[in-house]
N, C-alpha and C positions, 0 to 999 in steps of 0.2 A: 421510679424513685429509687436511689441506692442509701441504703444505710451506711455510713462509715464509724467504726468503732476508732476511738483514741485517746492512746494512752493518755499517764501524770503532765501534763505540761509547766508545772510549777513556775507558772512566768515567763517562761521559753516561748515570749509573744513574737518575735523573732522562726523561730524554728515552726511555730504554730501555721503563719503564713507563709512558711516556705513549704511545707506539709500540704496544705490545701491548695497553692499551686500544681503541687504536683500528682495530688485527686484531681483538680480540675471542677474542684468543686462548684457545682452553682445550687445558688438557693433557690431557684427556680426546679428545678430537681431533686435534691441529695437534702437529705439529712445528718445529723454529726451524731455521737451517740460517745460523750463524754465520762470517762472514769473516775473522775471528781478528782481532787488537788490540784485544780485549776493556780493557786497560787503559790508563791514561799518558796524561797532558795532561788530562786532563780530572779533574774534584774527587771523583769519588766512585768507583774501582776497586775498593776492599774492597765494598761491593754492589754492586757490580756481579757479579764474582767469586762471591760468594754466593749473590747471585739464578741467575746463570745455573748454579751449581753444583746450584741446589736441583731447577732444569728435571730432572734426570736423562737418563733416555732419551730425553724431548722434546726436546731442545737436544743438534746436532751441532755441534761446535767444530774447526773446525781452527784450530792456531796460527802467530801473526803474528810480526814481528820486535817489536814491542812486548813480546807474550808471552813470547817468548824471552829479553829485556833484563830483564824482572824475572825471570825463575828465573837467569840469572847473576848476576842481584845476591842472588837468596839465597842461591848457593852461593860468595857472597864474589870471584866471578871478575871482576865489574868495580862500581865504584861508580858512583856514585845520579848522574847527571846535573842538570844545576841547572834543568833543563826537567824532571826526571818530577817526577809524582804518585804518589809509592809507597810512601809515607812509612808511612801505615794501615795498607796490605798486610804489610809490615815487621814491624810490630808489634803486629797482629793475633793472638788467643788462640790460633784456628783456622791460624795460618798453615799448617802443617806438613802438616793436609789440603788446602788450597788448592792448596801446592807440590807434592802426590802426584796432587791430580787436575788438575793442567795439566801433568804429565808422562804424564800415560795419552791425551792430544788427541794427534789423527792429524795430522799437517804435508798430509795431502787428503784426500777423501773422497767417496766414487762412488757413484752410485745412481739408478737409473730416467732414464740416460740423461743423468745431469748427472754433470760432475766440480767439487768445491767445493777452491779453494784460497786463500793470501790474497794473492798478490800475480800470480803469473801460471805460463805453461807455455812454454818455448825450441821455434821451432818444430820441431828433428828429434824431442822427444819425443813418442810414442804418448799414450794418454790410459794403457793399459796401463805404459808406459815409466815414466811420473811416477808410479804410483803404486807400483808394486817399489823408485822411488827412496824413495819418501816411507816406507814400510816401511824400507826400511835405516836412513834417519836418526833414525823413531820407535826403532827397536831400540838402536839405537847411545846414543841418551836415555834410555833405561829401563836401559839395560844398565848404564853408567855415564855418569849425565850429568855431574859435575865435570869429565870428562875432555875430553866431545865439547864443551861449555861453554865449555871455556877454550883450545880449539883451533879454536872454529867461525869464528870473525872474523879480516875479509879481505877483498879482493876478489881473489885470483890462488885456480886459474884462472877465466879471465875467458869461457874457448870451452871450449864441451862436447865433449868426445869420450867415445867408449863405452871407452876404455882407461882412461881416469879413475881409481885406485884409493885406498884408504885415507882420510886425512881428507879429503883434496885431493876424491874426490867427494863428500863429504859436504858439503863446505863448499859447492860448487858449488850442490849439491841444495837445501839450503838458501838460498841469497843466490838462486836462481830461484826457490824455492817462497814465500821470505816478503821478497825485496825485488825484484825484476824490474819495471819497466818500461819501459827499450827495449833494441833489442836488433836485431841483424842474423839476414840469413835462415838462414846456418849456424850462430847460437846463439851468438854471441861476445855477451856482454851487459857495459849500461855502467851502474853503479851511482850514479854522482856526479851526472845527470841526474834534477834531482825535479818539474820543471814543467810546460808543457806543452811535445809531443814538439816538437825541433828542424828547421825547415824545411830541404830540399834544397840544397844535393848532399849532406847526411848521410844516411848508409845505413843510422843507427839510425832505428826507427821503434817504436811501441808493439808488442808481442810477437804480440799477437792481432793483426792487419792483414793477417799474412803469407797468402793464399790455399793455399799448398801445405804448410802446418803439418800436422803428424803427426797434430794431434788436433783437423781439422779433422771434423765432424760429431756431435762430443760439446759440448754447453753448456758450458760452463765459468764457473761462478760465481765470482767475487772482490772484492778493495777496493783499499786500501793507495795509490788513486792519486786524488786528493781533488782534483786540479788540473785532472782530465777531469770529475768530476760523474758521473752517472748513465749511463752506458752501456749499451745495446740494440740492437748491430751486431755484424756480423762473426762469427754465432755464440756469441757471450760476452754474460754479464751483470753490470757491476760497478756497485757499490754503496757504493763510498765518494765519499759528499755531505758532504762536511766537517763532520761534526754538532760536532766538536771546536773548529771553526776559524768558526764563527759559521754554518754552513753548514744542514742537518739531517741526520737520523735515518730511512736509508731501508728499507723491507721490498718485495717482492715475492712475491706468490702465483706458487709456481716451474709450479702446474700449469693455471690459469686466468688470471693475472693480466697483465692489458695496461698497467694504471694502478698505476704504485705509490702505496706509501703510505708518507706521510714527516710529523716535525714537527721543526718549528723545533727551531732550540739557540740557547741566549743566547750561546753563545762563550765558551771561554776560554782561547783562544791564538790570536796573532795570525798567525805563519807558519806552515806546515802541512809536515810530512817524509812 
């Protein structure tokens, strides 16, 4: 069996299938090991959504803040932005299975030594630590997602502490697991920062950098940060190439693989979140 990690697809159902032609993918084989924002900015989300619904077992998904912005749009908690692409998804026959099985996707996910998540990990989090996080927040979405939905958006609190309780962790758990990218050594993280990290004397820096991080000796696979490219340092492996932003489409073989493998995207959005 080969694992393949890959990047943001945001739609790029297009680019998605030219990608796994060119793995050679079979589901007979190979598994997929998805960075979540499976949807948005990009033209084709409803197949996207289908195809990778159809993967089954083969395709592990955790979900992005993209992901998350369309299940609040369908449960009416906030409207359609004049950037998304979601229009299809909306009004798709299928929706209702769509919206049941992107609430059953883990917010991480662990396995042979890798933790997959979509945007990053604070460094006092264990790899263990994030993942009892991401279980509470999965729960707390199944349980009642209208609720946790229209309570998860914010940026306070901004610093982790283990006293943390109610939505105020959850939210926290969340804005680290599917928006994080810099952040200081005790885990106070800065959300408003989308480009590349800011030079010295700031004390923010990209979240994986830290040397004495909790979950330093587990891989940690991600995306959601299109401004860095392809990263293969520090421990970590992210994978969002801007396929959305004119950029590509990248996969890695998580258990042999030195050379990714990526294709173009024609682009179609000009600034990239």
């Amino acid at each position: 069996m080969t694992r393949y990690a890959i990047g943001d697809v945001q739609g790029c159902h297009d680019e998605l299938r030219a990608l796994l032609a060119r793995l050679r993918f079979s589901a007979d084989r190979d598994r997929l090991w998805f960075v979540g924002d499976l949807v948005n900015r990009g033209p084709q989300s409803l197949e996207t959504l289908r195809l990778v619904r159809a993967l089954g077992d083969n395709a592990i998904v955790v979900l992005g803040n993209h992901d998350l912005h369309l299940l609040a749009v369908m449960y009416g908690v906030r409207p359609l932005r004049r950037s998304d692409t979601l229009d299809a998804v909306l009004r798709a026959p299928d929706r209702e299975a769509l919206t049941e099985w992107l609430l059953t996707r883990p917010m991480a996910h662990s396995e042979a030594g890798d933790l997959l998540v979509h945007a990053g990990v604070v460094p006092p989090w264990s790899v263990a630590q994030t993942l009892e996080l991401a279980r509470e927040v999965e729960s707390a979405l199944r349980r009642d997602p209208q609720r946790l939905l229209e309570r998860m958006y914010g940026n306070e609190p901004d610093t982790w502490s283990p006293q943390l309780t109610g939505i105020e962790r959850l939210r926290f758990a969340i804005n680290v697991l599917t928006r994080l990218r810099l952040c200081t050594a005790d885990g106070r993280i800065d959300l408003d920062l989308k480009g590349p990290p800011p030079p010295p004397p700031s004390h923010l820096r990209p979240w994986f950098v830290f040397g004495e991080r909790a979950s330093r000796g587990t891989r940690i696979v991600f995306g959601h940060w299109s401004a860095l490219g392809l990263v293969h340092s520090h421990g970590v492996l992210g994978l969002d190439t801007g396929c959305v932003w004119g950029g590509a489409l990248t996969a890695l073989d998580l258990d042999a693989g030195e050379r990714p493998e990526s294709v173009p995207c024609r682009g179609y959005q000009e600034i990239g979140d």
